[in-house]
C-alpha positions in Angstrom: 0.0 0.0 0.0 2.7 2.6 1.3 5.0 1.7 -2.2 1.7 2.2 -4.6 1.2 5.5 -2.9 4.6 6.7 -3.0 4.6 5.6 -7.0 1.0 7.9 -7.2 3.8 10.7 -5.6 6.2 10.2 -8.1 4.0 9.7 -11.5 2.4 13.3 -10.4 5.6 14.9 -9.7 7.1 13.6 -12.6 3.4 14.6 -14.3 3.9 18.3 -13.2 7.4 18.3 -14.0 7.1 18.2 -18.0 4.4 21.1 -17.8 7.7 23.8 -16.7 10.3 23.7 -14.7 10.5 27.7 -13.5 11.9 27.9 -10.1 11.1 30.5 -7.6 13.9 33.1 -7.9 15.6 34.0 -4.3 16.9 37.4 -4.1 20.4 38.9 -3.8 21.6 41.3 -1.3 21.5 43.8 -3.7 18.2 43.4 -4.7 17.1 43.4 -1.0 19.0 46.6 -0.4 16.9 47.7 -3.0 13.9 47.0 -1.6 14.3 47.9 1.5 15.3 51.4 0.5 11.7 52.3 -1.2 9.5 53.4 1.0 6.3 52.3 2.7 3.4 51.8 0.2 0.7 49.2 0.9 -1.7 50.3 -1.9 -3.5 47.2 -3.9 -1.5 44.9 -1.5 -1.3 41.2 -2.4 -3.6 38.6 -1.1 -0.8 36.6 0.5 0.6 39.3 2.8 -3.0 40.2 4.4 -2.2 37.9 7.1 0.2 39.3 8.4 0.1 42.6 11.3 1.2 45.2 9.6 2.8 47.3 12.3 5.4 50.1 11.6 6.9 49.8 14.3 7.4 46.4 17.2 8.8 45.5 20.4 10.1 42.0 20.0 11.3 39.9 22.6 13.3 36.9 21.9 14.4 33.8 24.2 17.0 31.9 22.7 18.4 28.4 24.1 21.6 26.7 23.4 20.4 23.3 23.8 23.6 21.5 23.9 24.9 23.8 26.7 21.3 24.4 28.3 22.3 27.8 27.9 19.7 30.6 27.7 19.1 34.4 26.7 16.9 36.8 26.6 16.6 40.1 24.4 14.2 42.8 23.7 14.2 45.2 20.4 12.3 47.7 18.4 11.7 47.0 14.8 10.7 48.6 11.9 8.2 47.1 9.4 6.9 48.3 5.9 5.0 47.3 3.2 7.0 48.1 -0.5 5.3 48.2 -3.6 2.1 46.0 -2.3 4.4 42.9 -2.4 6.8 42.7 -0.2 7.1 43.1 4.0 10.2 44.4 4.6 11.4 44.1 8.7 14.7 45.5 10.1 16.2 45.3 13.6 19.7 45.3 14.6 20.3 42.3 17.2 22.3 43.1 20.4 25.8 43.2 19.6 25.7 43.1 16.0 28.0 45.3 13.4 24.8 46.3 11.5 20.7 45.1 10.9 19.2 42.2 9.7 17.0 43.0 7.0 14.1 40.6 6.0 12.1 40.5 2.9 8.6 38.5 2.7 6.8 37.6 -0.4 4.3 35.4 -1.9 4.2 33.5 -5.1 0.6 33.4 -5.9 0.0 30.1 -8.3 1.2 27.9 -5.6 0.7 30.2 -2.5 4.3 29.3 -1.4 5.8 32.4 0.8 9.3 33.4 0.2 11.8 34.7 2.8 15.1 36.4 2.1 17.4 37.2 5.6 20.3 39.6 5.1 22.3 38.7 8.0 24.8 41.7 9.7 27.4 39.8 8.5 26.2 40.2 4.9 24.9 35.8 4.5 21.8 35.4 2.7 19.3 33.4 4.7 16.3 31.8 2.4 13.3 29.9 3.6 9.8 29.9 2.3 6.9 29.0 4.1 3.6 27.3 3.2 0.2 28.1 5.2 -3.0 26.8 5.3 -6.1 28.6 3.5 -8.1 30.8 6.4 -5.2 30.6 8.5 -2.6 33.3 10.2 -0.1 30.9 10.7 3.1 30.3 8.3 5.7 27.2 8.6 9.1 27.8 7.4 12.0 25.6 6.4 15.2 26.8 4.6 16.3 25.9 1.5 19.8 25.1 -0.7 21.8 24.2 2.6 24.8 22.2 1.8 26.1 19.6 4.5 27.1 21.1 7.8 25.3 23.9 7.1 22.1 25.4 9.6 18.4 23.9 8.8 15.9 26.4 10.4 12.2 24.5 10.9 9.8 26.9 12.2 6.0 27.9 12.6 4.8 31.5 13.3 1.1 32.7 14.5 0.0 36.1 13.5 -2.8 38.2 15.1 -4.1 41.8 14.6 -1.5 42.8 17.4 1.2 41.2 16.5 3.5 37.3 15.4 4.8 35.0 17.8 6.9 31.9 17.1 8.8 28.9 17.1 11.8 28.0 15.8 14.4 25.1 16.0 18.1 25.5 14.3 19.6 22.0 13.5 23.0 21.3 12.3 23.8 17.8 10.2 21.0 16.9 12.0 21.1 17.8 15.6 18.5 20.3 17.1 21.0 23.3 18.3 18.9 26.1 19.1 15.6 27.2 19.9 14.2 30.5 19.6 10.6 31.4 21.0 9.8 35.0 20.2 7.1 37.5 20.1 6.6 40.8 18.2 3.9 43.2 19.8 2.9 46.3 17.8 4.4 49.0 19.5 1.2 51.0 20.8 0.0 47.8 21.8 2.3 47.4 23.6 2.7 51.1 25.3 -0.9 50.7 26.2 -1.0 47.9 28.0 2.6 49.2 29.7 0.0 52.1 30.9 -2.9 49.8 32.2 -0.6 48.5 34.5 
């Protein structure tokens, strides 16, 4: 049963396959330099990126946790978020102790409804994922992609809500979980107003 269902796989994957063979195009740093340089314009905004909070500005706390050392931090920072050109959201935060920001570009690719995510690390690496979510959902799981041996694999799942994302994420080297990172972004004046209540 499992090895005439796995052949079903294959013939319609191999169907597909003759009918084009386009990839998804990830983006260089350039081109997300580019991006991130236009300003903030979320007229006729894609379908794909309604989900998301669309905040200009967050407070984002993150817990990270060394799991071979059972070693943990904690940071808090602000960051900026835009929408360019309808089609992409663009964040940016600088993480404690790093030479510069990490800038991250989010898009959609409608036929298939896969979401795309460019990183540009501080130290200049490109980071890709993309994500896939489920239809009348706020949630997005993310995987990266073209990692060579030894290299990071990043499996994660994020939630979003009117005021904000939080998520999940485990980093994994040659197969070994290595670190964990539980965050959560709150819209700014969501977050100074409940700051006030208290």
């Amino acid at each position: 049963m499992i090895r005439c269902f796995t052949l079903r796989i294959a013939t319609v994957v191999a169907a597909f396959s003759v009918l084009g063979s386009a990839s998804v195009s990830a983006l260089t740093k350039e081109q997300i330099l580019e991006i991130a340089g236009k300003p903030h314009n979320a007229d006729k905004l894609m379908d794909g990126l309604k989900i998301f909070s669309h905040a200009r500005n967050y407070s984002l706390e993150l817990n990270v946790t060394a799991l071979q050392q059972d070693r943990k931090k904690t940071m808090t920072v602000e960051v900026e978020e835009k929408i360019v050109s309808g089609n992409y959201l663009v964040t940016k935060f600088t993480p404690e102790g790093a030479p510069g920001p990490l800038i991250t570009v989010i898009t959609q690719h409608p036929p298939s409804g896969l979401y795309l995510k460019s990183v540009l690390e501080p130290d200049g690496r490109i980071q890709e994922m993309v994500g896939t979510s489920v239809e009348g959902s706020r949630a997005i799981s993310w995987t990266t992609v073209r990692t060579m041996q030894g290299q990071p694999v990043i499996f994660g799942v994020e939630q979003h809500t009117s005021s904000g994302v939080s998520w999940s994420e485990i980093l994994m080297v040659n197969g070994a979980p290595q670190l964990k990172t539980v965050g959560k972004a709150r819209k700014r004046e969501v977050a100074e107003s409940t700051t006030s209540e208290k």
